[in-house]
Gaussian input, Z-matrix of N, CA and C with variables (Angstrom, degrees):
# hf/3-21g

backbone

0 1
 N
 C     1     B1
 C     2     B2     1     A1
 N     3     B3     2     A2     1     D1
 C     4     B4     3     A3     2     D2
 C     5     B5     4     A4     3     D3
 N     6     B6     5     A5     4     D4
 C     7     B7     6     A6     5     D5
 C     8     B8     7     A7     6     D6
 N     9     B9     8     A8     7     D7
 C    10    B10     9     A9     8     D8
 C    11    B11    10    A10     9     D9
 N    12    B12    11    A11    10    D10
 C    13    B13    12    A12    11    D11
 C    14    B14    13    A13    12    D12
 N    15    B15    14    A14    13    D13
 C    16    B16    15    A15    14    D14
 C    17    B17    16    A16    15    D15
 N    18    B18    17    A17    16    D16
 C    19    B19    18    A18    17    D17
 C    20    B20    19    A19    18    D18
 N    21    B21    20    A20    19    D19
 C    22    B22    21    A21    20    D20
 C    23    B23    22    A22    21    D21
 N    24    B24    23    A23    22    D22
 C    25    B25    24    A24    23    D23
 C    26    B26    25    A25    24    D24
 N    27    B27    26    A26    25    D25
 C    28    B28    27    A27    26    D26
 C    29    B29    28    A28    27    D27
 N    30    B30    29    A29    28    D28
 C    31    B31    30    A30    29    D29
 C    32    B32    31    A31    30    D30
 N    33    B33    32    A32    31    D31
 C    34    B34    33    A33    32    D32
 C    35    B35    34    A34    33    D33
 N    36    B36    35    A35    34    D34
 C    37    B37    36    A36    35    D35
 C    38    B38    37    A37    36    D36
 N    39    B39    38    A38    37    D37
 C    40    B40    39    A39    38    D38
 C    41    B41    40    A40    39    D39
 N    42    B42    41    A41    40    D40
 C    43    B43    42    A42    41    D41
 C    44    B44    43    A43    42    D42
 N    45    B45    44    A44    43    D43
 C    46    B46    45    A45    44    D44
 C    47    B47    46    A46    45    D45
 N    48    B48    47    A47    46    D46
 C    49    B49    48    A48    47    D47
 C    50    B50    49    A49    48    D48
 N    51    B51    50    A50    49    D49
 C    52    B52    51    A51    50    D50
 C    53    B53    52    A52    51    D51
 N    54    B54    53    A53    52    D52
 C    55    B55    54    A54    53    D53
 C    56    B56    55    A55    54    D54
 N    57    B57    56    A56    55    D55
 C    58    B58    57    A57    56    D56
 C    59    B59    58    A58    57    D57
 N    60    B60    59    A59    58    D58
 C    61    B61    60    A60    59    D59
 C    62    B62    61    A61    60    D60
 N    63    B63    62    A62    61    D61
 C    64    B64    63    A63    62    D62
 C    65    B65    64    A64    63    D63
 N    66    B66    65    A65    64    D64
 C    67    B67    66    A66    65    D65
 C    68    B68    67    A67    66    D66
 N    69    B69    68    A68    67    D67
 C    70    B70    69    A69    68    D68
 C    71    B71    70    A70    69    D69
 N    72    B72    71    A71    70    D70
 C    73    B73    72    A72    71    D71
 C    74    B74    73    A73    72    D72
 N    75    B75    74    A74    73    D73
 C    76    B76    75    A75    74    D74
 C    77    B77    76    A76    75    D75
 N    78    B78    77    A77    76    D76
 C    79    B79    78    A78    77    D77
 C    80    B80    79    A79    78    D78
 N    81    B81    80    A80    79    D79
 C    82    B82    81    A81    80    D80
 C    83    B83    82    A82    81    D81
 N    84    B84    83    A83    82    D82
 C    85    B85    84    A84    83    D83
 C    86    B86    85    A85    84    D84
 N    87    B87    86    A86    85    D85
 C    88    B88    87    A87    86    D86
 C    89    B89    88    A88    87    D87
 N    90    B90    89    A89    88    D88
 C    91    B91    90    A90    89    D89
 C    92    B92    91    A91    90    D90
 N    93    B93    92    A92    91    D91
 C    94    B94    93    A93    92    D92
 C    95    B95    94    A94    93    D93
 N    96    B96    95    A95    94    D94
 C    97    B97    96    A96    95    D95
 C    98    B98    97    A97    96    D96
 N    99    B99    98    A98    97    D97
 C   100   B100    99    A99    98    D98
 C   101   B101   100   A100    99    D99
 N   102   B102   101   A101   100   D100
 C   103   B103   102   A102   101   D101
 C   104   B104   103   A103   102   D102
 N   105   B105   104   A104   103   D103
 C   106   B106   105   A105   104   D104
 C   107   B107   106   A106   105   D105
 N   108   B108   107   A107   106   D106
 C   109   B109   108   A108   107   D107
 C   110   B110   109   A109   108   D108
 N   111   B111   110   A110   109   D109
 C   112   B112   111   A111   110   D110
 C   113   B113   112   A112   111   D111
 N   114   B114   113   A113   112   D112
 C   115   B115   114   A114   113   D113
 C   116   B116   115   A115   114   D114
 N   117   B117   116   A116   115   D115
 C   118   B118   117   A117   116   D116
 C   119   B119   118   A118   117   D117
 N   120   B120   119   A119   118   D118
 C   121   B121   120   A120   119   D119
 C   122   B122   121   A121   120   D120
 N   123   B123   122   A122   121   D121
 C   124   B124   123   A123   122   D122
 C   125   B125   124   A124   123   D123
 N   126   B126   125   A125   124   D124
 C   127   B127   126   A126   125   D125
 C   128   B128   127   A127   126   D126
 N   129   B129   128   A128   127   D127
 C   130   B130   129   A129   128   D128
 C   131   B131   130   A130   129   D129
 N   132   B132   131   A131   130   D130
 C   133   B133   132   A132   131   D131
 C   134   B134   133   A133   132   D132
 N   135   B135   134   A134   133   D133
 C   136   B136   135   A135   134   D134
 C   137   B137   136   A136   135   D135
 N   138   B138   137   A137   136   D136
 C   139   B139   138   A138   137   D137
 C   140   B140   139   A139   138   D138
 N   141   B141   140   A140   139   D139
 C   142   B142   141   A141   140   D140
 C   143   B143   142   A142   141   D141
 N   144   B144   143   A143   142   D142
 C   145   B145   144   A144   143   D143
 C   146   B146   145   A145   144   D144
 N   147   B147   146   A146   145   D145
 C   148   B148   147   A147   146   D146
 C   149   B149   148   A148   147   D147
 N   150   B150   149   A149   148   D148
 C   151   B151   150   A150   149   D149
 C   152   B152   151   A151   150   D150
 N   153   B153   152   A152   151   D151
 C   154   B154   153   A153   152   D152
 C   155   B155   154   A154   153   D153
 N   156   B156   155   A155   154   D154
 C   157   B157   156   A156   155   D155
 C   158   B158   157   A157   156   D156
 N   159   B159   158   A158   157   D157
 C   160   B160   159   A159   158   D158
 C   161   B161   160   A160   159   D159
 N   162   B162   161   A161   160   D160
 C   163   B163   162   A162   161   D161
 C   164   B164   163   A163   162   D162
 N   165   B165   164   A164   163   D163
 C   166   B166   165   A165   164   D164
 C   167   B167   166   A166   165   D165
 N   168   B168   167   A167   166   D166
 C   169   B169   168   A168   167   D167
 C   170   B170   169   A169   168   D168
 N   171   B171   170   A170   169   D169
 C   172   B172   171   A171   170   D170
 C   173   B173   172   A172   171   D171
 N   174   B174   173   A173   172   D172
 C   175   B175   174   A174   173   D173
 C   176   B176   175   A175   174   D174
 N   177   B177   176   A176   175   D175
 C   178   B178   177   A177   176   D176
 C   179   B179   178   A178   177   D177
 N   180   B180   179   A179   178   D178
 C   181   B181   180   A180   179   D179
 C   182   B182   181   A181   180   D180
 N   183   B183   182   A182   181   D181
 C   184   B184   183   A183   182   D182
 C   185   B185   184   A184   183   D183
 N   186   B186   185   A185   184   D184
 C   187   B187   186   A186   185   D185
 C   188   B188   187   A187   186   D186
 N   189   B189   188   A188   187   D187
 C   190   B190   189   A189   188   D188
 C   191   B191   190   A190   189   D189
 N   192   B192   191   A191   190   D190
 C   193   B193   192   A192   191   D191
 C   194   B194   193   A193   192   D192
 N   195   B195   194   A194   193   D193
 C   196   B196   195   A195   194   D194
 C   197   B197   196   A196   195   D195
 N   198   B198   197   A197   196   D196
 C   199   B199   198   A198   197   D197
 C   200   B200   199   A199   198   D198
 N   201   B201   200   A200   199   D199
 C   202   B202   201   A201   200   D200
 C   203   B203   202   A202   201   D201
 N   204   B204   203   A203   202   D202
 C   205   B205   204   A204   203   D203
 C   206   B206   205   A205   204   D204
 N   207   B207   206   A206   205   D205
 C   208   B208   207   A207   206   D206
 C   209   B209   208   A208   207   D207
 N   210   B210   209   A209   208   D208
 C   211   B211   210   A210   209   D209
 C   212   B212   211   A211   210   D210
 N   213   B213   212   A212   211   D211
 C   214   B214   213   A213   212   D212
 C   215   B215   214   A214   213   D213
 N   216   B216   215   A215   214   D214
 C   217   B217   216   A216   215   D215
 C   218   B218   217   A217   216   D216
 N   219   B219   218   A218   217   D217
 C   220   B220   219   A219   218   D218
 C   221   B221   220   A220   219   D219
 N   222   B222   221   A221   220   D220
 C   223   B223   222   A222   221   D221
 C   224   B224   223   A223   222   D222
 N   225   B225   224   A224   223   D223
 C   226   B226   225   A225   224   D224
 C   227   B227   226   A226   225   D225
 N   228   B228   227   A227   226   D226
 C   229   B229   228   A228   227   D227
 C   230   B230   229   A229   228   D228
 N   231   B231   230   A230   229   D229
 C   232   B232   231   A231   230   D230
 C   233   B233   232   A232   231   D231
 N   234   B234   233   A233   232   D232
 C   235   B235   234   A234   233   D233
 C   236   B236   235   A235   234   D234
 N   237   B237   236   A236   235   D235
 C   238   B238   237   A237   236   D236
 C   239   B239   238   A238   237   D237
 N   240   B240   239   A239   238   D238
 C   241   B241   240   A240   239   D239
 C   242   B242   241   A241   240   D240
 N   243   B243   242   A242   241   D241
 C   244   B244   243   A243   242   D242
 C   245   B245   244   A244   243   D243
 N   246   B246   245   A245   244   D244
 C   247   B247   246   A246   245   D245
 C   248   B248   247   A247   246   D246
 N   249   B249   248   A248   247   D247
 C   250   B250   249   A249   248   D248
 C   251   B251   250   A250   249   D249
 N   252   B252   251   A251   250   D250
 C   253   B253   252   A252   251   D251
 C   254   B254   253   A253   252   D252
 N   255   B255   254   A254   253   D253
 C   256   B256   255   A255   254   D254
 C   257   B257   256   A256   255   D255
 N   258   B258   257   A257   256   D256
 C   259   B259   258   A258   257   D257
 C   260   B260   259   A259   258   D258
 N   261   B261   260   A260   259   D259
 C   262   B262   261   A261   260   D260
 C   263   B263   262   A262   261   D261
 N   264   B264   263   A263   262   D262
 C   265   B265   264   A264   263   D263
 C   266   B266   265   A265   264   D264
 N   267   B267   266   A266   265   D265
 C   268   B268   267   A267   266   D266
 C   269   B269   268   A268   267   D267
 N   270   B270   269   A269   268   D268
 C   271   B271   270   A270   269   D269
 C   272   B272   271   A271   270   D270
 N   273   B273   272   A272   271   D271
 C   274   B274   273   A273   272   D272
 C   275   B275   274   A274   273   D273
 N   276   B276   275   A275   274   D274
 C   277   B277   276   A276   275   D275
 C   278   B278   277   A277   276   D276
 N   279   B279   278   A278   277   D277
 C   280   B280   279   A279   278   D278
 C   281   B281   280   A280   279   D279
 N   282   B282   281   A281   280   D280
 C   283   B283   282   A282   281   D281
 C   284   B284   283   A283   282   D282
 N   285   B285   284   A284   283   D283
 C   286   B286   285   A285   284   D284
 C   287   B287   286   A286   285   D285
 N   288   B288   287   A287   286   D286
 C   289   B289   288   A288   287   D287
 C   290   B290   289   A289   288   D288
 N   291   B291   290   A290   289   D289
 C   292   B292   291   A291   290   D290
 C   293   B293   292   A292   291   D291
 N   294   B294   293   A293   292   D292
 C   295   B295   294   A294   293   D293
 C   296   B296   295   A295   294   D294
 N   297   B297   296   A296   295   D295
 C   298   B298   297   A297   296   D296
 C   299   B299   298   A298   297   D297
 N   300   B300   299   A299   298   D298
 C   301   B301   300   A300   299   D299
 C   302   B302   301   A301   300   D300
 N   303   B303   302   A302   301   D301
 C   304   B304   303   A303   302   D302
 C   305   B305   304   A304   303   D303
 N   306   B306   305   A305   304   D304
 C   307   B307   306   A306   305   D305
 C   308   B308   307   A307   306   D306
 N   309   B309   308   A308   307   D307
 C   310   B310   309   A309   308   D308
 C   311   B311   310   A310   309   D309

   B1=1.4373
   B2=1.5303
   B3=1.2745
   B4=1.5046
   B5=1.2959
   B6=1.2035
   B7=1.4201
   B8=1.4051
   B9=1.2287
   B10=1.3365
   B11=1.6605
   B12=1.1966
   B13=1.6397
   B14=1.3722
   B15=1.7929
   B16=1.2204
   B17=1.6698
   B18=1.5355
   B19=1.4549
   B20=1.3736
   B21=1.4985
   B22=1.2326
   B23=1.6085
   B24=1.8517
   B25=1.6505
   B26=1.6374
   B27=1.1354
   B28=1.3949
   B29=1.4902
   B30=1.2840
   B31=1.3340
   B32=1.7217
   B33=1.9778
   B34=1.3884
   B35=1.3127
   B36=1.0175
   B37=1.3903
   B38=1.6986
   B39=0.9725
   B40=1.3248
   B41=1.6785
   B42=1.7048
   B43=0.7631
   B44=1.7743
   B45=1.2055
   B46=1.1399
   B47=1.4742
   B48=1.4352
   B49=1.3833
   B50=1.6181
   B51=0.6796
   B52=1.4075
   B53=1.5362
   B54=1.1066
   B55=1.8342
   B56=1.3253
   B57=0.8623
   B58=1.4948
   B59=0.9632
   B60=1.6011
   B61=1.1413
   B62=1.6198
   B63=1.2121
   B64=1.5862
   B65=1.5491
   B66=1.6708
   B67=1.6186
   B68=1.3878
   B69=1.3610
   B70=1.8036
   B71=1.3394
   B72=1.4817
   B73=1.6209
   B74=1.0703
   B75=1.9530
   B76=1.5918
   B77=1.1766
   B78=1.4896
   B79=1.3798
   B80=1.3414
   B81=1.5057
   B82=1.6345
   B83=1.9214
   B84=1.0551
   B85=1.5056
   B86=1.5795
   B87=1.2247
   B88=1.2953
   B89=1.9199
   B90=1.3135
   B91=1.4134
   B92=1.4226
   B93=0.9625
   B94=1.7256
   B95=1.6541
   B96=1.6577
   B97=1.7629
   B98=1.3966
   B99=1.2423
   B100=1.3964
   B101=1.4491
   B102=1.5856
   B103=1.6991
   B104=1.8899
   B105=1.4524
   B106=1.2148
   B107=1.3625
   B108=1.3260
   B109=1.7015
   B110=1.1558
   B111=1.5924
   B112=1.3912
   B113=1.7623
   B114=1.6365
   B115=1.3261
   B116=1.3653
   B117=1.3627
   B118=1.5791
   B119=1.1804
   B120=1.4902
   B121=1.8945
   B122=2.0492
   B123=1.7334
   B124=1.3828
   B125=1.4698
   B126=0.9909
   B127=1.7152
   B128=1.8550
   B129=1.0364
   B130=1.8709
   B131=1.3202
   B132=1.6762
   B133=1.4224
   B134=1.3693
   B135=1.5171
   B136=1.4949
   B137=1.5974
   B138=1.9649
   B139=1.2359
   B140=1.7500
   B141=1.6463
   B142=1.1484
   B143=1.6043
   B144=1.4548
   B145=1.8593
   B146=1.2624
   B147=1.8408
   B148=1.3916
   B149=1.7588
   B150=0.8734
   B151=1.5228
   B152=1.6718
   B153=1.5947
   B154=1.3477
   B155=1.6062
   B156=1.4004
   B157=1.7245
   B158=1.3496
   B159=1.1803
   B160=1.7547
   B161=1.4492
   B162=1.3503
   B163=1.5266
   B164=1.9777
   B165=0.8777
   B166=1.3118
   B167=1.4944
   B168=1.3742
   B169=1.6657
   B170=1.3119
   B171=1.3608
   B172=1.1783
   B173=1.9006
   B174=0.8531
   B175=1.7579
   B176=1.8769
   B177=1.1197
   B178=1.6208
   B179=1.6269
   B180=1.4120
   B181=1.5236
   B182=1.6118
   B183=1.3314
   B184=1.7884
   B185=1.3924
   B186=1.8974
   B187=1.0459
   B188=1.9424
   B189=1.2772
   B190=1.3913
   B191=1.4036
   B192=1.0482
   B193=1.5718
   B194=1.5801
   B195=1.1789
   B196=1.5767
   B197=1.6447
   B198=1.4557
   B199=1.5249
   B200=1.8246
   B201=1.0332
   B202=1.3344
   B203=1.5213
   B204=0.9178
   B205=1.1886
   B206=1.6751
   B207=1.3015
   B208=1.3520
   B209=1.4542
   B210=1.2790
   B211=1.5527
   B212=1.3358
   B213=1.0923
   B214=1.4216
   B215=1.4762
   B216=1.4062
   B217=1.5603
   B218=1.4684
   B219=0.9085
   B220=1.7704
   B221=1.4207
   B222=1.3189
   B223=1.5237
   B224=1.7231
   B225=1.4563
   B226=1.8612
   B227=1.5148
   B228=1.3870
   B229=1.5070
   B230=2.0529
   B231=0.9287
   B232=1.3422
   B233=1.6397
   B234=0.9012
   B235=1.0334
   B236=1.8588
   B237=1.4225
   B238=1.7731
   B239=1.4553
   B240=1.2846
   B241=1.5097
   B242=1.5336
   B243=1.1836
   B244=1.5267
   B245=2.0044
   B246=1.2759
   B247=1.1616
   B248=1.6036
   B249=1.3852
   B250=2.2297
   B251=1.5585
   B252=1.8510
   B253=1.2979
   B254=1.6164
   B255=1.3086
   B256=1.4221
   B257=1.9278
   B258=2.0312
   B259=1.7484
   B260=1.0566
   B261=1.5069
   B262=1.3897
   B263=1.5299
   B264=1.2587
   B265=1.5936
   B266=1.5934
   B267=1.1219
   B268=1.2614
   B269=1.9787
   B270=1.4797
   B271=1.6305
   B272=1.5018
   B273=1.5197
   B274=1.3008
   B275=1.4705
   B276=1.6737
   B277=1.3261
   B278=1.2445
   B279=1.4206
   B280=1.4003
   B281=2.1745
   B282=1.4132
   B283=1.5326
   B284=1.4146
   B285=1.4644
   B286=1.1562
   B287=1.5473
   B288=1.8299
   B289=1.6047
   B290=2.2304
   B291=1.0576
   B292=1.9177
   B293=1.8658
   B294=1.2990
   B295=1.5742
   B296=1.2718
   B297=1.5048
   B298=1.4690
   B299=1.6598
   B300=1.7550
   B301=0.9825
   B302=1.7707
   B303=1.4704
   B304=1.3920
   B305=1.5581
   B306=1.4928
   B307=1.1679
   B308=1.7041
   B309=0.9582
   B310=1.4629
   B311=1.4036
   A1=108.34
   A2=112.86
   A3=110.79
   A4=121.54
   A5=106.64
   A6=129.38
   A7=132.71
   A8=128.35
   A9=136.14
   A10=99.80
   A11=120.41
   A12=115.64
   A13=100.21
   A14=122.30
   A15=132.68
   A16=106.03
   A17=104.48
   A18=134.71
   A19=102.61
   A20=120.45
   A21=164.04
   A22=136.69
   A23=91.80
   A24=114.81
   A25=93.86
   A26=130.12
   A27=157.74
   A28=123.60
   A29=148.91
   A30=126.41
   A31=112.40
   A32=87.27
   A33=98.04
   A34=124.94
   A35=129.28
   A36=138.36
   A37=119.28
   A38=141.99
   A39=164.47
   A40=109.67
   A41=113.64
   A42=159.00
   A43=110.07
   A44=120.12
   A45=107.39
   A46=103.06
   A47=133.89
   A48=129.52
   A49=114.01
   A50=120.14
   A51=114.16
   A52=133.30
   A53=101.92
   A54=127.07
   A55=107.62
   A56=139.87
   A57=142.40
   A58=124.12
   A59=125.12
   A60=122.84
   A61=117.16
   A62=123.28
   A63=102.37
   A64=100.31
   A65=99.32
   A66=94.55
   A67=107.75
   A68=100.66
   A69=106.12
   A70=100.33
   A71=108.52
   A72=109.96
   A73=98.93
   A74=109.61
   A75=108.30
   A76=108.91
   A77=102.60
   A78=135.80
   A79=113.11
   A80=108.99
   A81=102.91
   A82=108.89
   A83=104.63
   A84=117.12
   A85=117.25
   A86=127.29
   A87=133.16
   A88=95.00
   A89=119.32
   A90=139.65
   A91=113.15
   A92=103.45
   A93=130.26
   A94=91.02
   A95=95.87
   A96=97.49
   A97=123.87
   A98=157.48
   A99=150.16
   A100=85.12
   A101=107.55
   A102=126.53
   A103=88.46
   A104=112.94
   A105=151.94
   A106=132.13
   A107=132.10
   A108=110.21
   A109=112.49
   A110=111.88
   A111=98.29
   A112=104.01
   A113=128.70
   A114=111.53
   A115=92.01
   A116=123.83
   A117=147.06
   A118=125.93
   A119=114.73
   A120=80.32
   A121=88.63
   A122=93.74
   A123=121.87
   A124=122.99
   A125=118.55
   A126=125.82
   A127=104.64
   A128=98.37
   A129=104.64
   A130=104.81
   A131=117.71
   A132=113.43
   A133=128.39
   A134=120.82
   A135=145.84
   A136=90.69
   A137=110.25
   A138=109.03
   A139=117.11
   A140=104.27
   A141=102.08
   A142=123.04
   A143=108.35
   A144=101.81
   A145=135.79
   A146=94.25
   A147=84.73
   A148=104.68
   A149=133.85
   A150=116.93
   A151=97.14
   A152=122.83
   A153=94.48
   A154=101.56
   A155=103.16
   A156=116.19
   A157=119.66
   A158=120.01
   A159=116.28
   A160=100.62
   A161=95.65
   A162=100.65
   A163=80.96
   A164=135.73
   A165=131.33
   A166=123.11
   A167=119.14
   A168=127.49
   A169=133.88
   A170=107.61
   A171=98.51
   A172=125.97
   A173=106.48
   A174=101.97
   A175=101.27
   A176=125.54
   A177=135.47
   A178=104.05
   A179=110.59
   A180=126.85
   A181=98.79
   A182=103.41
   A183=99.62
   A184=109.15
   A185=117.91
   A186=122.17
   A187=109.71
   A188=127.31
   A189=139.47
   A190=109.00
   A191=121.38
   A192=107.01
   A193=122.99
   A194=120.63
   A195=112.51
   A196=110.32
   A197=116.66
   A198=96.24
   A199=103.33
   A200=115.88
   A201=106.23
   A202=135.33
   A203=104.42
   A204=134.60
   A205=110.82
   A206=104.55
   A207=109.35
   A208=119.17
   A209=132.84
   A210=160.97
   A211=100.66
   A212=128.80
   A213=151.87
   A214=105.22
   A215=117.38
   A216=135.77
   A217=96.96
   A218=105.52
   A219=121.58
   A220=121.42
   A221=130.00
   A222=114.10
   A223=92.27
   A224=94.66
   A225=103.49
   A226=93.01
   A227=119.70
   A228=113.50
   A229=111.16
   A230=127.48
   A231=122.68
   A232=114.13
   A233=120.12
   A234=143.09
   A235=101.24
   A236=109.18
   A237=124.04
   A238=103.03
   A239=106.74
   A240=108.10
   A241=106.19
   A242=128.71
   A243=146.56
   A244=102.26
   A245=107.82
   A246=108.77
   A247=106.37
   A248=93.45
   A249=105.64
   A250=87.50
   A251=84.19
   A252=106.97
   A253=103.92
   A254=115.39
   A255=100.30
   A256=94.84
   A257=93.73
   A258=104.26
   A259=98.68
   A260=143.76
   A261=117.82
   A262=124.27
   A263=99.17
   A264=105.94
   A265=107.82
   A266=118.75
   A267=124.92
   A268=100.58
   A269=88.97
   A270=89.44
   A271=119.46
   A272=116.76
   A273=131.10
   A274=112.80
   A275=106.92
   A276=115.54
   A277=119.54
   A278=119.40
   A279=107.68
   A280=134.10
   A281=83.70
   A282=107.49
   A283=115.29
   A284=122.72
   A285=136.65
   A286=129.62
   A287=94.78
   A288=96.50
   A289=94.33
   A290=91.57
   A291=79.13
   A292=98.72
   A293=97.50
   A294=99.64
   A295=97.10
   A296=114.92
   A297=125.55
   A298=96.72
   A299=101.43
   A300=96.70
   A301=146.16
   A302=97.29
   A303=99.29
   A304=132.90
   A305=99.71
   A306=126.31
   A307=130.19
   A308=123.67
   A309=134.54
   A310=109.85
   D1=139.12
   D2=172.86
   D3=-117.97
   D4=129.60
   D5=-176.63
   D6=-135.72
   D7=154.39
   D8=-154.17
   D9=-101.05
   D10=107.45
   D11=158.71
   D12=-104.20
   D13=150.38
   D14=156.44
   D15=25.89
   D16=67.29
   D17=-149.17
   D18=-28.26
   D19=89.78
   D20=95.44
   D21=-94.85
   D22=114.06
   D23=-164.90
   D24=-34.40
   D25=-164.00
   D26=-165.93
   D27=167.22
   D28=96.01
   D29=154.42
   D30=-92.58
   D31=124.34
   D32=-173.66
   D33=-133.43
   D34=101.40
   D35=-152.21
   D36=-99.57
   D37=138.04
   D38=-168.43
   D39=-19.46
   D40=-63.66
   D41=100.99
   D42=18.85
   D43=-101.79
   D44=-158.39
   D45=-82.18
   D46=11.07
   D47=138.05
   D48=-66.56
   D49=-55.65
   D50=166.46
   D51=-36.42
   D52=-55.02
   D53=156.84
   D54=-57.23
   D55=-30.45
   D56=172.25
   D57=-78.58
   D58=-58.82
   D59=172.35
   D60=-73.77
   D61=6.57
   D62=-165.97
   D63=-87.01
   D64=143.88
   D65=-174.68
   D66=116.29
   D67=-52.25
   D68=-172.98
   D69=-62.39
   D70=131.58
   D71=161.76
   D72=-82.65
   D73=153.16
   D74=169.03
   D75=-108.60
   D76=147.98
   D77=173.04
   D78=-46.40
   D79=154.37
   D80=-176.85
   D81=-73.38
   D82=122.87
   D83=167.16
   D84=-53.67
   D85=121.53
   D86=-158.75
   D87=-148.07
   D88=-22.86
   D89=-153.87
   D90=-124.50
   D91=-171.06
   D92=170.91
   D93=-76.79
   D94=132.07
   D95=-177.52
   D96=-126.06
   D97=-119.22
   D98=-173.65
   D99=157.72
   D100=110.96
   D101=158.08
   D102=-73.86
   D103=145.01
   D104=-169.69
   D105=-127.63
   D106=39.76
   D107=-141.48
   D108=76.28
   D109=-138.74
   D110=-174.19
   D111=-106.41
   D112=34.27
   D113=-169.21
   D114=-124.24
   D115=-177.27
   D116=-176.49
   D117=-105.20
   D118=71.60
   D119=-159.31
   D120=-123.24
   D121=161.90
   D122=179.87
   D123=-50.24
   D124=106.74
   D125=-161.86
   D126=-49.37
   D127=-10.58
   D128=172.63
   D129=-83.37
   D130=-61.67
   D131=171.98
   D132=-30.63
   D133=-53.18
   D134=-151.27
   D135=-66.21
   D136=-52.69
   D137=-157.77
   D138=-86.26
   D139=-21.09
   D140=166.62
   D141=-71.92
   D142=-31.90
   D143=157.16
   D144=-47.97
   D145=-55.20
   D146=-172.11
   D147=-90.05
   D148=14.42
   D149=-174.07
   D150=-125.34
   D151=-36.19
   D152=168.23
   D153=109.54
   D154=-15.27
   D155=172.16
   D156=-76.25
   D157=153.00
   D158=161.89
   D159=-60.83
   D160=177.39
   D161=-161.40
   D162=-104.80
   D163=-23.54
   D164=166.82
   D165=-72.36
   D166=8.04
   D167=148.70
   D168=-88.90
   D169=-13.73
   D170=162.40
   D171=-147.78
   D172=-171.26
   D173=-163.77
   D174=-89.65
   D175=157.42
   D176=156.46
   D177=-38.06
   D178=-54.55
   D179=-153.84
   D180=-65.23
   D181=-36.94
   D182=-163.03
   D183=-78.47
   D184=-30.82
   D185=-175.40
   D186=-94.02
   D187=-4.92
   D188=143.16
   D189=-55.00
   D190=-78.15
   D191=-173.48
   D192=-68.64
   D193=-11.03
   D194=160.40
   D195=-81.36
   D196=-28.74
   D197=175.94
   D198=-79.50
   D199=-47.98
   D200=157.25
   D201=-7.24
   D202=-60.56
   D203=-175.53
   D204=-70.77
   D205=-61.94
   D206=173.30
   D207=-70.64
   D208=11.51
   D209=171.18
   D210=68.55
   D211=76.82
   D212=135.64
   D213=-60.87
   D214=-174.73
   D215=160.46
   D216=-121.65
   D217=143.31
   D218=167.26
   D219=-111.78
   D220=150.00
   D221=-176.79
   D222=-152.18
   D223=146.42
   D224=-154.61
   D225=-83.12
   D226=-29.85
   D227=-172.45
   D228=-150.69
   D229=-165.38
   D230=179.97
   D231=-100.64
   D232=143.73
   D233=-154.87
   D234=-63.75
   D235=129.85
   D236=176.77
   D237=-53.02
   D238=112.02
   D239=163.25
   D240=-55.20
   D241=163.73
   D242=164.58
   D243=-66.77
   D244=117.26
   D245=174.26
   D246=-88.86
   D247=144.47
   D248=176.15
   D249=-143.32
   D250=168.54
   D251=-179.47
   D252=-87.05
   D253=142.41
   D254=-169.92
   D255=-81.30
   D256=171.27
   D257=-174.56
   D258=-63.14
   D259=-49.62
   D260=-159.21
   D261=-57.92
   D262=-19.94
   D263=-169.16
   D264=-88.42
   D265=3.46
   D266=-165.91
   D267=-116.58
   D268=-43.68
   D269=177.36
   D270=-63.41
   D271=-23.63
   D272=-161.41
   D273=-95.05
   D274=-30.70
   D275=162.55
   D276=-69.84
   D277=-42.93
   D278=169.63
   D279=-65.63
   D280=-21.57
   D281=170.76
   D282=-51.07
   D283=-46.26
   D284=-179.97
   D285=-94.73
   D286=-0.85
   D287=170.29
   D288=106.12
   D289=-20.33
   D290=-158.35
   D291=-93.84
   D292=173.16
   D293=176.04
   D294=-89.77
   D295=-173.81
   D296=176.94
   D297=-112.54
   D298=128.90
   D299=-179.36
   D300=-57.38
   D301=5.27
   D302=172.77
   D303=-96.33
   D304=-19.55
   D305=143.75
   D306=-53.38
   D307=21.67
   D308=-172.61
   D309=-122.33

């Protein structure tokens, strides 16, 4: 497929993203990301591999819609940690006899 990053053409195919990235560990996700197989990685990472650019040439958006495109998954931000009640609040409830209210 050909596509324009940080307007330089590209033909980039399914395939040789795949070939490219294998190996790369991904970076911690903080951003907009690109599922890979089975890993997570940062839509900056993806495009500086496969295209060979600084990651300061081109935008998230341009390199989202070509993996997009090439049927990737895209994800707008990183994934919700699991919310808990923190220990203190739990140690202190039990101190006094009561449950913690999330536990109820």
């Amino acid at each position: 497929m050909r596509c324009v990053i940080a307007q330089y053409p590209f033909d980039l195919t399914k395939i040789g993203v795949l070939a490219s990235m294998k190996g790369v560990k991904p970076e911690l996700v903080t951003g907009a990301s690109v599922t890979i197989g089975r890993r997570r990685y940062p839509v900056k990472q993806v495009g500086q591999v496969t295209t060979g650019q600084d990651r300061r040439d081109f935008t998230v958006g341009e390199v989202t819609r070509a993996m997009a495109r090439l049927g990737f998954t895209c994800h707008d931000g990183p994934e919700a940690a699991p919310v808990s009640v923190p220990l203190p609040l739990r140690a202190t409830s039990a101190l006094v006899g009561g449950t913690c209210p999330v536990d109820v």
